[in-house]
LUMKEVEX-901611 format. One record per residue (C-alpha): x negated, y negated, z. Coordinates in steps of 0.1 Angstrom, whole numbers, plus 5000, padded with zeros to 4 digits. Layout:
<atoms>
XYZ/...
</atoms>
This chain:
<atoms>
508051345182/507851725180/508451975211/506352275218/507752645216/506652825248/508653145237/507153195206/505553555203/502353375196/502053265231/501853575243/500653815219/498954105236/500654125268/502554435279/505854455275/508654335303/510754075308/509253685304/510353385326/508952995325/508352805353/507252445360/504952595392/502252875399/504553015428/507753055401/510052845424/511252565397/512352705368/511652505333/515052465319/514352495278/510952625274/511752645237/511252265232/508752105257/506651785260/503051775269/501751945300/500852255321/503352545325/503552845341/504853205320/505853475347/505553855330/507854095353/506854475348/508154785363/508754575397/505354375392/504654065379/502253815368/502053455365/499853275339/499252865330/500152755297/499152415281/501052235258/499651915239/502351645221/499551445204/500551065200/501450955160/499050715152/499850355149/499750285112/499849865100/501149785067/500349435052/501749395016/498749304992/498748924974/500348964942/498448914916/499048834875/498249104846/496049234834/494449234868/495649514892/496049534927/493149734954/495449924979/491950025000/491249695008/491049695044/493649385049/496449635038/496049855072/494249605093/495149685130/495850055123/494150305147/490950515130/491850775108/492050945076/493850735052/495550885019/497850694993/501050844978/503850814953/506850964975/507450915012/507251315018/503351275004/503651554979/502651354950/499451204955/498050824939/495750894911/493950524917/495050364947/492450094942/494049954909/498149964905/500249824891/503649674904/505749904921/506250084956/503750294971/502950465002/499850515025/499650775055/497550775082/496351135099/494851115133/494051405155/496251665131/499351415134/500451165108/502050835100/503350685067/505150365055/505850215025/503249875005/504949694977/502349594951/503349324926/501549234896/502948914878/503248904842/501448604825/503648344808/503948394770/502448064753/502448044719/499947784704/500447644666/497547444651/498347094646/497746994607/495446844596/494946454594/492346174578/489746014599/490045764619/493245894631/493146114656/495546434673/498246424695/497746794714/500846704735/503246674709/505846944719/505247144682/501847274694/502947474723/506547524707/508047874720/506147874749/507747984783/508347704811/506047584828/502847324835/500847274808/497247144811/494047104785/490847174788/487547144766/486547524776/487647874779/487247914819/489147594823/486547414848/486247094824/489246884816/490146754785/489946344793/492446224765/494846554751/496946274735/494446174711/491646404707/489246434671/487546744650/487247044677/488347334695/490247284728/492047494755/495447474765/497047644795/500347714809/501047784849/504147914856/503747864893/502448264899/500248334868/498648124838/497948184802/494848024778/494747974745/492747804721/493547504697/492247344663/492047044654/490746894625/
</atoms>
C-alpha cells in the first residue's frame, strides 16, 4: 500500500532552479493537496522562474500486491519430510516468482524448501517488483516407538501366541496388526497361533505407524 513521492529531487533532476507547485490539471487550477504521498495516476508539476513558468505531466504507478494462497501441506510421519513446492500449497495464487523463507521479513532464506521438517515457514510471492508473504505450518509426525521381544521358544506341535501382550511390551498406544511381510500388503491369517517363521507386526497410532519384525520358533 505504498504512496508515491512527487517532490523527491529525483523527479525533477535537471530542471532550473525556481519555485515547484503540483497540480491535479494541465492548466494548474486544482491544486494536489500532499504530493508527497500519492496513489496511482497522472499529475501535473508547475516550475515558476523569474515570472515564467512551465507545466509538465508526471506519472505515478501503485502496482497491486499480488494475491498469494496458502494451503498448509498434509502432515506426514518421519523420516519422510514435507515438499513446500508442491503446487497445492499456493494453488490459486496469481503468477509469479515464488521464494521460501525462515522469518517473515525474508532475510533468511530456506536451504530445501522441498524437504522440511516440522515447523513454521514462510513463502513470498513477487509480481511485477511488488511482494506478498504468509506464513505454511509443516508438520512431520513422529512414528510410535514399538518395541518387539521374541517370544521363546517352544516344542512342536504347539504353536505361538504373537498377541500375548509380552511381545509388544513397552510399546506406545495404539492398533496393532500382523502381517507375513515387510510392506504390510499380506495379512497374517491366525497371529494367535502361528509356527517356525518370521512375521511383521505393526502399530498405528492413528497419524503414523511403525514395523518390526518377529521370531518365532
Amino acid at each position: 500500500p505504498a504512496t508515491i513521492d512527487l517532490t523527491a529531487n529525483s523527479i525533477t533532476n535537471g530542471s532550473d532552479p525556481g519555485s515547484l507547485t503540483y497540480w491535479l490539471d494541465v492548466s494548474a487550477t486544482n491544486s494536489l493537496s500532499n504530493p508527497s504521498a500519492v496513489t496511482s495516476g497522472q499529475y501535473f508539476i508547475q516550475l515558476e522562474s523569474a515570472g515564467c513558468s512551465v507545466v509538465e505531466s508526471v506519472n505515478a504507478t501503485i502496482n497491486s500486491t499480488p494475491n498469494l494462497f496458502i494451503s498448509d501441506p498434509a502432515a506426514t510421519c518421519a523420516p519422510s519430510t514435507v515438499d513446500l513446492t508442491v503446487g497445492g500449497v499456493t494453488f490459486g495464487s496469481d503468477l509469479g516468482t515464488l521464494t521460501y523463507w525462515t522469518d517473515l521479513a525474508a532475510t533468511n532464506s530456506l536451504a530445501n524448501p522441498s524437504a522440511v521438517i516440522s515447523g513454521l515457514y514462510y513463502i513470498q510471492l513477487e509480481v511485477s517488483g511488488c511482494s506478498s508473504i504468509q506464513s505454511v505450518n509443516a508438520t512431520v509426525n513422529s512414528s510410535p516407538n514399538l518395541t518387539v521381544t521374541d517370544p521363546s521358544a517352544l516344542c512342536s506341535p504347539a504353536t505361538i501366541d504373537l498377541t500375548a501382550s509380552s511381545v509388544t511390551s513397552g510399546s506406545d498406544p495404539g492398533t496393532i496388526t500382523y502381517w507375513i511381510d515387510l510392506s504390510a500388503s499380506n495379512p497374517l491369517s491366525n497371529p494367535s497361533s502361528v509356527s517356525t517363521g518370521t512375521y511383521y507386526i505393526q502399530l498405528d497410532d492413528g497419524s503414523c505407524n511403525s514395523i518390526m519384525p518377529v521370531n518365532v520358533s
